[in-house]
C-alpha positions as CSV (number, residue, x, y, z in Angstrom):
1,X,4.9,9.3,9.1
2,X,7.8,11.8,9.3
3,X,10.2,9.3,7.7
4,X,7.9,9.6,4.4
5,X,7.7,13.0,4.2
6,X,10.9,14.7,1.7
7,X,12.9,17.5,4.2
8,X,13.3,19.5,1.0
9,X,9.7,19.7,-0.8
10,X,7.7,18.5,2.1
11,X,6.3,16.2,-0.2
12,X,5.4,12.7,0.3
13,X,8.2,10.4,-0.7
14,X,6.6,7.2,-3.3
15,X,6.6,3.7,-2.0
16,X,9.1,1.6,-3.6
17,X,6.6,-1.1,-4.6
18,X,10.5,-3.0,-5.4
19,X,11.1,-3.0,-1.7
20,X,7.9,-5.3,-0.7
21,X,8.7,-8.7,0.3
22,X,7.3,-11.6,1.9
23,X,6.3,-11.4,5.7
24,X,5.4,-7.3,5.4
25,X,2.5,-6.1,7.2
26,X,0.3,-4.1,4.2
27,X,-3.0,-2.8,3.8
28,X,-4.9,-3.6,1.0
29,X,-8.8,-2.5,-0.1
30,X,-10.8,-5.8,-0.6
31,X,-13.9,-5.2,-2.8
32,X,-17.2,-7.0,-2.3
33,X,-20.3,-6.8,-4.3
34,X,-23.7,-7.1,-2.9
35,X,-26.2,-7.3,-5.5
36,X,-26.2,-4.3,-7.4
37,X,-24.0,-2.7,-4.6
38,X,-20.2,-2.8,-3.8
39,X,-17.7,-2.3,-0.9
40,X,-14.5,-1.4,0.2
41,X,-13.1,-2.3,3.2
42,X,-9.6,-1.4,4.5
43,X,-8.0,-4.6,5.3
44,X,-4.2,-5.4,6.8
45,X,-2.5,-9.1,6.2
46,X,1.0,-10.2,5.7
47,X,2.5,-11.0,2.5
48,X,3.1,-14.8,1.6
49,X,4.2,-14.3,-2.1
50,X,5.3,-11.6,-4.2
51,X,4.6,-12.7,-8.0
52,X,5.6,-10.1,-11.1
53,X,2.5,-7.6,-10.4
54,X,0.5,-9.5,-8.1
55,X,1.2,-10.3,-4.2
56,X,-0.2,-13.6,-2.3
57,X,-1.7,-11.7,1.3
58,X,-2.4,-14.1,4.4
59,X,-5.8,-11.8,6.1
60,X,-6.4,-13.3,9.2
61,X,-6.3,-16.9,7.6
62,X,-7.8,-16.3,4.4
63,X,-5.5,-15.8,1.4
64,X,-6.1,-13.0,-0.7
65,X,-4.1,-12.3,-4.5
66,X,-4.4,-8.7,-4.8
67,X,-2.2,-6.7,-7.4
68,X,1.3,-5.3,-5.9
69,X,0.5,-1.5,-6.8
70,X,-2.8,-1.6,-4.7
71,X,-1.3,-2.6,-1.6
72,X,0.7,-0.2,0.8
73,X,3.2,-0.7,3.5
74,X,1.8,-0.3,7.2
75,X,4.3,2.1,8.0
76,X,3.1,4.1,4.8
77,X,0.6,7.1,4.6
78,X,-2.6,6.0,3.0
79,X,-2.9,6.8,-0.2
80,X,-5.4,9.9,0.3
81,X,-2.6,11.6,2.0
82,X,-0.4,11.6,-1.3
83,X,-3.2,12.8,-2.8
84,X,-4.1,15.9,-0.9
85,X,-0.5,16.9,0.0
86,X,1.8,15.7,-2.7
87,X,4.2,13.2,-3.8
88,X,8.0,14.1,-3.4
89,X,9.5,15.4,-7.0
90,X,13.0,16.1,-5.9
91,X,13.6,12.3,-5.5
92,X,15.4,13.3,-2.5
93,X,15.7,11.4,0.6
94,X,17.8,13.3,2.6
């Protein structure tokens, strides 16, 4: 997780949604509804297709369309960790 974290704000460097391509290992939240009641389970698949906003994700055979900005990199911190310690504003990578 050290290689997302900026040296000079300590913040979180962004995921460079630009950067996803097919055959990446992501997470992804699939929603379910039960009734009157909803889920959200923390799923992993690999990408078939990326579209304009959208991404094609094979999940352990199933294939899921999800949209592109709600999927993260399995390398990536999950996106609670952005938002309790920051994301990087110095655009710096170095």
């Amino acid at each position: 997780m050290d290689t997302w974290k900026c040296n000079n704000c300590i913040g979180y460097i962004p995921i460079d949604y630009s950067k996803i391509k097919t055959g990446d290992l992501v997470f992804f939240i699939l929603k379910k509804t039960y009734g009157n009641r909803g889920d959200k389970i923390l799923k992993t698949g690999n990408i078939m297709e990326v579209l304009e906003n959208k991404v094609l994700i094979n999940s352990h055979g199933k294939i899921i369309e999800n949209n592109l900005e709600d999927i993260y990199p399995f390398s990536a911190p999950a996106k609670i960790i952005y938002k309790i310690f920051g994301i990087c504003c110095c655009c710096s990578r170095t």
